[in-house]
Backbone bond lengths (Angstrom), bond angles and torsions (degrees), N, CA, C in turn:
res aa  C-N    CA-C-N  psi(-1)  N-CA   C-N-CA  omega(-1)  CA-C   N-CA-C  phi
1 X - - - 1.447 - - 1.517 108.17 -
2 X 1.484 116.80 148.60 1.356 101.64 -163.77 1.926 94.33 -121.21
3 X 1.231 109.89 -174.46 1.690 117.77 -175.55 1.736 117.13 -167.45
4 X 0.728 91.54 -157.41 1.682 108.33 -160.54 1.390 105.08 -132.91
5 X 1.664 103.01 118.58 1.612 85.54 162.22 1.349 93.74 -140.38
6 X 1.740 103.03 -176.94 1.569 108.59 -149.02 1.117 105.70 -156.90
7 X 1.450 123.18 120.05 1.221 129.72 -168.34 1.697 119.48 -101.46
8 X 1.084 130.76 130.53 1.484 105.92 -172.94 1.797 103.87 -119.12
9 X 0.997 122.04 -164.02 1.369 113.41 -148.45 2.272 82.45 -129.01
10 X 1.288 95.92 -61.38 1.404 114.24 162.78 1.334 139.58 -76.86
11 X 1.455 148.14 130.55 1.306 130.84 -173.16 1.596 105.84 -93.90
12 X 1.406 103.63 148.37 1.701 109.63 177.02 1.361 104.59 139.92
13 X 0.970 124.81 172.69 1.838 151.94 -173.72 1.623 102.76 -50.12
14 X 1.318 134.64 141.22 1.745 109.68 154.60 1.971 74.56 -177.30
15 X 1.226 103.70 168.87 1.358 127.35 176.94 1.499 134.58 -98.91
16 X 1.098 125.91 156.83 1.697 121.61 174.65 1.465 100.59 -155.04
17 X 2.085 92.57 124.53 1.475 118.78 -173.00 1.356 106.11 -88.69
18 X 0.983 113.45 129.82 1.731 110.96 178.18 1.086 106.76 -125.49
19 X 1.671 137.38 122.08 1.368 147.57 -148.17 1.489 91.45 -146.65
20 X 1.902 94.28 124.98 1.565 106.40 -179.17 1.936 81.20 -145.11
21 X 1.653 100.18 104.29 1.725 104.40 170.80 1.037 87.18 81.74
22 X 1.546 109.56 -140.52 1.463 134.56 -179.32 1.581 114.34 -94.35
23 X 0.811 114.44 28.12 1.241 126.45 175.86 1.014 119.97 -94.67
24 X 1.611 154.71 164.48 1.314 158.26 -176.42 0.968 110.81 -172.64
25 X 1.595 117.77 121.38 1.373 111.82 173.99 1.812 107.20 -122.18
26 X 1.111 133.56 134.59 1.750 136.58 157.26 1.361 87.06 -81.76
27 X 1.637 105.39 140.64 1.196 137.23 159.62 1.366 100.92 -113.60
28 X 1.690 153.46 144.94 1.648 151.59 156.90 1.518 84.54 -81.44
29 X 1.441 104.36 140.30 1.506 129.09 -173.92 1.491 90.30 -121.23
30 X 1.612 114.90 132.89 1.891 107.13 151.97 2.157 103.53 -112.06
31 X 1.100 87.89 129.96 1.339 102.84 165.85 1.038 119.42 -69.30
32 X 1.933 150.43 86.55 1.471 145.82 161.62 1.170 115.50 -34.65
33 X 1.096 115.31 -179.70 1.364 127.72 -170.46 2.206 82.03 -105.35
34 X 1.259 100.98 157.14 1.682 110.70 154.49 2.017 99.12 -89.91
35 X 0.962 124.91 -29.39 1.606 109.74 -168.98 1.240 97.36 -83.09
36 X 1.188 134.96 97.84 1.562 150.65 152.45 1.740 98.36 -32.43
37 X 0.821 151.28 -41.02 1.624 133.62 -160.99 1.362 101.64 -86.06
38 X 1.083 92.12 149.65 1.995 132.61 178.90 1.437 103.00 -116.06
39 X 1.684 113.51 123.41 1.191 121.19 -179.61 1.596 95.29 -178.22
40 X 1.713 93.97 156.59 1.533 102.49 -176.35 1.550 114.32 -152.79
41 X 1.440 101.26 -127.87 1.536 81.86 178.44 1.705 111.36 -110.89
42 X 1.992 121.38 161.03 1.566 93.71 -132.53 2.081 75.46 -163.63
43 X 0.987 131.67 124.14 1.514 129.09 171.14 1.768 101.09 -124.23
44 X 1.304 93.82 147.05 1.502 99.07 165.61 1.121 112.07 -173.11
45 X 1.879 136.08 -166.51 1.194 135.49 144.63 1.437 106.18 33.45
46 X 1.754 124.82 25.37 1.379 118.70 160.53 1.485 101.15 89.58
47 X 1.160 129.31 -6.59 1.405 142.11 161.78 1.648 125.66 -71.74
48 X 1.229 101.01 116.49 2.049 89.72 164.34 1.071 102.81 -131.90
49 X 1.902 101.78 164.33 1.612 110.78 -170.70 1.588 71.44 -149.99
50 X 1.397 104.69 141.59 1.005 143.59 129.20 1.833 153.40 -104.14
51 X 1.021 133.40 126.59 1.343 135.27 -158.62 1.745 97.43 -68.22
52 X 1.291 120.59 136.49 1.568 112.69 171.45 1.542 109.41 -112.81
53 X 1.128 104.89 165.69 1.111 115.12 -161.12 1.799 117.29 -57.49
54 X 1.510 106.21 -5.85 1.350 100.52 160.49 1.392 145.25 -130.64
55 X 1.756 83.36 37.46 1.504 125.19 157.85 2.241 95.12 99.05
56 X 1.463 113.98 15.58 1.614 105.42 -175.74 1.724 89.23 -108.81
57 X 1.315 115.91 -169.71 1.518 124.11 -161.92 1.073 110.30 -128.74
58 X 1.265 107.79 154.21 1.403 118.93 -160.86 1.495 105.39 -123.00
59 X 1.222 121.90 125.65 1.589 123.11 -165.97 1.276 111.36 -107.54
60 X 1.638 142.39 113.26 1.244 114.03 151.08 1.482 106.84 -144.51
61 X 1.303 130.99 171.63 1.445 155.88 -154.76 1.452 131.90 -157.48
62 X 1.095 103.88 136.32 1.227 104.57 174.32 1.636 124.41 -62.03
63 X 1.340 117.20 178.51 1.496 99.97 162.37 1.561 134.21 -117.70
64 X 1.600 99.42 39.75 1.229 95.68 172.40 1.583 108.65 -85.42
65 X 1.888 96.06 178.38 1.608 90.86 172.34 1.775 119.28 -87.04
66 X 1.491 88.21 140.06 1.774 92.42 167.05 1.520 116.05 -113.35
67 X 1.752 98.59 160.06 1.509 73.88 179.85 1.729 116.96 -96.82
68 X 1.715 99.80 168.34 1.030 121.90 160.73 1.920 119.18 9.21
69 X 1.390 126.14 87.59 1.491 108.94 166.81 1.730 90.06 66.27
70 X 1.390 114.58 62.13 1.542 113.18 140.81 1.868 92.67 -144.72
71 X 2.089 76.86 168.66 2.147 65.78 -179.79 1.821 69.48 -179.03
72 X 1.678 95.12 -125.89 2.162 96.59 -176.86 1.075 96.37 -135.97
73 X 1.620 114.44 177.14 1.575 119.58 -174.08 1.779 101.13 -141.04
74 X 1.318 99.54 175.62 1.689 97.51 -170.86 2.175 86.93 -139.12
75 X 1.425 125.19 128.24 1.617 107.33 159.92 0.834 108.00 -115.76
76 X 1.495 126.90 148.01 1.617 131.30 -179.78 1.540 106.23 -156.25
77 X 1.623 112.56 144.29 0.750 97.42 164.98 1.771 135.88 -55.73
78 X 1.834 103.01 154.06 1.534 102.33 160.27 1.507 117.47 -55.75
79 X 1.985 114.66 119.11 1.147 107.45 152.41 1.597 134.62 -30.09
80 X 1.202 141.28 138.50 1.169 126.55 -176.08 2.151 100.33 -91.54
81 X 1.412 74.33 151.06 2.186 106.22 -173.14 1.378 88.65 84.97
82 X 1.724 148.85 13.59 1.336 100.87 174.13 1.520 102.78 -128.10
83 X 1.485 103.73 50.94 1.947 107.99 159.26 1.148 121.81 -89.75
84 X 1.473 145.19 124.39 1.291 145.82 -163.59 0.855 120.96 38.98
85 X 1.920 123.76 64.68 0.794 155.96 86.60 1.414 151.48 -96.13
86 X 1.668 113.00 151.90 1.315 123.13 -169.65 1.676 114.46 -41.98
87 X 1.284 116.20 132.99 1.413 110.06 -166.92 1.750 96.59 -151.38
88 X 1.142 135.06 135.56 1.415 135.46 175.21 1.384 101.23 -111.84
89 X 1.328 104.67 149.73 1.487 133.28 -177.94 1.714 100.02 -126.41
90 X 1.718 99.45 136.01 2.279 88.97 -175.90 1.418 68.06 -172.80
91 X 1.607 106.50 166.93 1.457 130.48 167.46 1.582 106.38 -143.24
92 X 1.281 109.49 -179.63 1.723 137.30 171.82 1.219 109.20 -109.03
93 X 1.063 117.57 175.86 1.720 123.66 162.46 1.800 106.61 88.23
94 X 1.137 112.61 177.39 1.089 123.45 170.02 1.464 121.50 -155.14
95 X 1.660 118.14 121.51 1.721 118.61 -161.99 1.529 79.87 -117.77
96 X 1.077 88.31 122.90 1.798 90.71 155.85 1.726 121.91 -85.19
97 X 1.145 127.87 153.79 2.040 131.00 -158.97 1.164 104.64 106.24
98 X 1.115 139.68 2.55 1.206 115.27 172.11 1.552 136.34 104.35
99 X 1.318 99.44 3.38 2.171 108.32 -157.02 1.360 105.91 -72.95
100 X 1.387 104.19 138.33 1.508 115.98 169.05 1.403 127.89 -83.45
101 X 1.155 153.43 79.13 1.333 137.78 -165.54 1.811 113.29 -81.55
102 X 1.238 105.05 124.81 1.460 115.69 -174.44 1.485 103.90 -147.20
103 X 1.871 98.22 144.92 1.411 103.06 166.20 1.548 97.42 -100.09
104 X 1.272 92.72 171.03 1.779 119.95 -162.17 1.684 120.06 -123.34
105 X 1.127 135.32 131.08 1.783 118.36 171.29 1.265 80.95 -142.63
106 X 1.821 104.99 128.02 1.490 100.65 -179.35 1.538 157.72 40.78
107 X 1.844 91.34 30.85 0.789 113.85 166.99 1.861 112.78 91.99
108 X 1.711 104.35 -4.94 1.216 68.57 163.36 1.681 87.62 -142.95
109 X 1.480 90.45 176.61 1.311 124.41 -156.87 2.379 106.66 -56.71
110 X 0.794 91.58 106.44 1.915 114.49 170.33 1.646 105.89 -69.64
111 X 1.522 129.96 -24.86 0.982 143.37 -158.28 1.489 134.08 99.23
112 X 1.424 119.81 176.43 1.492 105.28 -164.70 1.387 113.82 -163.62
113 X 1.648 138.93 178.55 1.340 131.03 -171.78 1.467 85.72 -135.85
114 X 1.798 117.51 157.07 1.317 132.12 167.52 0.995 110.57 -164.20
115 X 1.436 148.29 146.07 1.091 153.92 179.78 1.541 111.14 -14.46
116 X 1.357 118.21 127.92 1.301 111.42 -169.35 0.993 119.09 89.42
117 X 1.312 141.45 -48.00 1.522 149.74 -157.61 1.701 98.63 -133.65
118 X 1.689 104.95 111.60 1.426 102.59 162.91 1.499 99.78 -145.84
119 X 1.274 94.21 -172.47 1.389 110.88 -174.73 1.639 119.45 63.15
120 X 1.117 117.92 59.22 1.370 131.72 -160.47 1.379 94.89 -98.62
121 X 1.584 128.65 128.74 1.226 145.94 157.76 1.622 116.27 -80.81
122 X 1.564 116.38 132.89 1.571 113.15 -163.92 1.236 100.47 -154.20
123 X 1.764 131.09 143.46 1.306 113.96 177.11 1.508 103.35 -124.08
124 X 1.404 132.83 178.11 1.440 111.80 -147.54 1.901 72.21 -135.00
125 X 1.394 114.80 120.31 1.478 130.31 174.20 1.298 105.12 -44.84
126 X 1.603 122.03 133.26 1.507 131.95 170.89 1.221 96.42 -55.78
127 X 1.032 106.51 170.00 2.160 125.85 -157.82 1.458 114.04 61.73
128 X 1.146 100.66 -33.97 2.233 92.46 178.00 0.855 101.00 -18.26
129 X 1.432 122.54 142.40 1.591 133.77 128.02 1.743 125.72 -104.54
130 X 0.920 78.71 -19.65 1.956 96.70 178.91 1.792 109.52 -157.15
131 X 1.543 77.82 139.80 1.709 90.58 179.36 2.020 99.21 -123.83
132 X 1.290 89.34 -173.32 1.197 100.01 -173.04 1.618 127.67 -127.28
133 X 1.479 149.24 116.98 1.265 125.36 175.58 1.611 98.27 -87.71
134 X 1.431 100.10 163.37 0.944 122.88 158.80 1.892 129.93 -159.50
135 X 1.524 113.97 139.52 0.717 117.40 -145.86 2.026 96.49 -126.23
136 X 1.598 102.94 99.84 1.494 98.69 -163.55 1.619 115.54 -97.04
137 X 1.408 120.83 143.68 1.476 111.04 159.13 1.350 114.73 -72.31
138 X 1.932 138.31 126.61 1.078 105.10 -162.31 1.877 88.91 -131.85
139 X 1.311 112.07 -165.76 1.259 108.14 167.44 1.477 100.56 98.43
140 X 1.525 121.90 173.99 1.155 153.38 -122.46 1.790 79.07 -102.07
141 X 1.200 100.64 -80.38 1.986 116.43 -179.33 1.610 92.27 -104.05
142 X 1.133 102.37 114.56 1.565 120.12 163.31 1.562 108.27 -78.88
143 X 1.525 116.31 79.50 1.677 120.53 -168.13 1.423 105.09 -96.25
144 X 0.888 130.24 -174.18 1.455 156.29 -170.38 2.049 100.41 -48.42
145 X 1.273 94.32 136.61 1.608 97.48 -158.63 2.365 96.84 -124.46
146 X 0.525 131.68 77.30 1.802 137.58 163.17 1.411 139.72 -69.86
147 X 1.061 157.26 35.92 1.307 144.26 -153.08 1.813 114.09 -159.73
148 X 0.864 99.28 -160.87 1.617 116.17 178.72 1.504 123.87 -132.96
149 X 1.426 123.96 102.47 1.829 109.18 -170.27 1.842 86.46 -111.80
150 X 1.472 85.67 155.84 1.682 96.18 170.87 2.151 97.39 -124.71
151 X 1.371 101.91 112.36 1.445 119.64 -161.50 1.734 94.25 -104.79
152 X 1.537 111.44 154.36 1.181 109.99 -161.01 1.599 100.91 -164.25
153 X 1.222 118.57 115.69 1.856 133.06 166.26 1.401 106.41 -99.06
154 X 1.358 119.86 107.12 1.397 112.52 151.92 1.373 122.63 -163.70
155 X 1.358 121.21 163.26 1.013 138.73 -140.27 1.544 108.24 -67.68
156 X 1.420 131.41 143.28 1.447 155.64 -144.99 1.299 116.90 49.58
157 X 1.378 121.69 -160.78 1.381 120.48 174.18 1.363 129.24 -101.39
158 X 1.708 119.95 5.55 1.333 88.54 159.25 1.878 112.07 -128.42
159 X 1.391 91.35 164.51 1.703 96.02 -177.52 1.620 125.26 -63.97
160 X 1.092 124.15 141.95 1.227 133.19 168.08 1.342 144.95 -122.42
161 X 1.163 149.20 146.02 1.320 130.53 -138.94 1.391 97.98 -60.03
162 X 1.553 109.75 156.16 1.559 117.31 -169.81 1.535 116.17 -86.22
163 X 1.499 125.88 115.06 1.037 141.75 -179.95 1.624 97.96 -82.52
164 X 1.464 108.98 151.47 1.888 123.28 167.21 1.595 93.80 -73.26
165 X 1.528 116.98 127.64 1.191 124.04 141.31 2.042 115.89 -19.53
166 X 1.470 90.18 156.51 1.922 89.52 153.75 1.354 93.66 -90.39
167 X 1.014 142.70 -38.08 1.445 125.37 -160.98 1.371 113.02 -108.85
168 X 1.252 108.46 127.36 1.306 116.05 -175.36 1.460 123.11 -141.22
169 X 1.391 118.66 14.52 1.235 138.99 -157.80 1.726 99.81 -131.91
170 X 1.403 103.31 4.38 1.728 87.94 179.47 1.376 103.69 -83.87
171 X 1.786 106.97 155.03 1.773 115.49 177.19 1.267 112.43 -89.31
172 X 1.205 107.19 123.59 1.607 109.76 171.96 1.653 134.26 -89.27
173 X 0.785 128.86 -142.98 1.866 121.45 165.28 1.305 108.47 166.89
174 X 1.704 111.96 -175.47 1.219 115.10 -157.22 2.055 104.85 -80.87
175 X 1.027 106.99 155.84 1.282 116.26 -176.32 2.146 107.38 -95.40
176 X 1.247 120.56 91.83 1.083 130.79 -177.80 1.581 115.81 -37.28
């Protein structure tokens, strides 16, 4: 059976006329987001994130020490069509401390981007049902953490300018 699909450039509400004769039909179209991750606002390990107002995160910390590879995490389900397949994970921005950003399935590490290193290609093992973000303080002295990153999962291997998630309201917490 065959179909229609439809790509939009923008996310939000908009329509598609489909004319067979004199006929006309509106279908309501929703535009997704391309950034597959769900995440919101999330404190831990001396870490906070907050959502900004144009749906990217806002990092800041105190300056005591934390340890080693802790920070917060976000779980959500796997989008559906994107298990075993190629999927990139990359961000914008720049936090200075050190943070690791990695997705997670059961705890362990799918791969990840950090200063220096982005655009990381990762595929999410058939059976998933839920994965994990996580967002680490990493490095030698886990010091004082400030800034704004705009983080991004989506589908093939290369990155594209960073779209807001749909979800942006999920609760996160500290990463054990």
């Amino acid at each position: 059976m065959g179909g229609i699909r439809v790509t939009g450039l923008l996310m939000g509400s908009t329509s598609l006329d489909i004319k067979a004769g004199s006929v006309t039909k509106t279908i309501p179209v929703t535009v997704k987001s391309r950034n597959l991750l769900s995440y919101g606002p999330a404190s831990g390990n001396g870490l906070t994130v907050t959502v900004a107002q144009d749906g990217s995160l806002d990092f800041s910390s105190g300056t005591e020490s934390v340890p080693l590879y802790k920070g917060v995490r976000w779980e959500f389900d796997v989008p559906e069509g994107i298990v075993g397949v190629p999927l990139i994970i990359s961000y914008t921005g720049d936090v200075p401390g050190n943070l690791v950003i990695g997705l997670y399935v059961n705890a362990n590490s799918l791969g990840g981007v950090y200063q220096g290193k982005n655009n990381t290609v990762v595929t999410i093992p058939k059976g998933t049902t839920r994965v994990e973000l996580r967002i680490l303080r990493g490095g030698v002295t886990a010091g004082s953490v400030s800034g704004n990153l705009k983080i991004q999962l989506e589908l093939g291997n290369t990155a594209h300018e960073w779209m807001r998630p749909d979800n942006t309201s999920l609760r996160g917490g500290a990463v054990n």
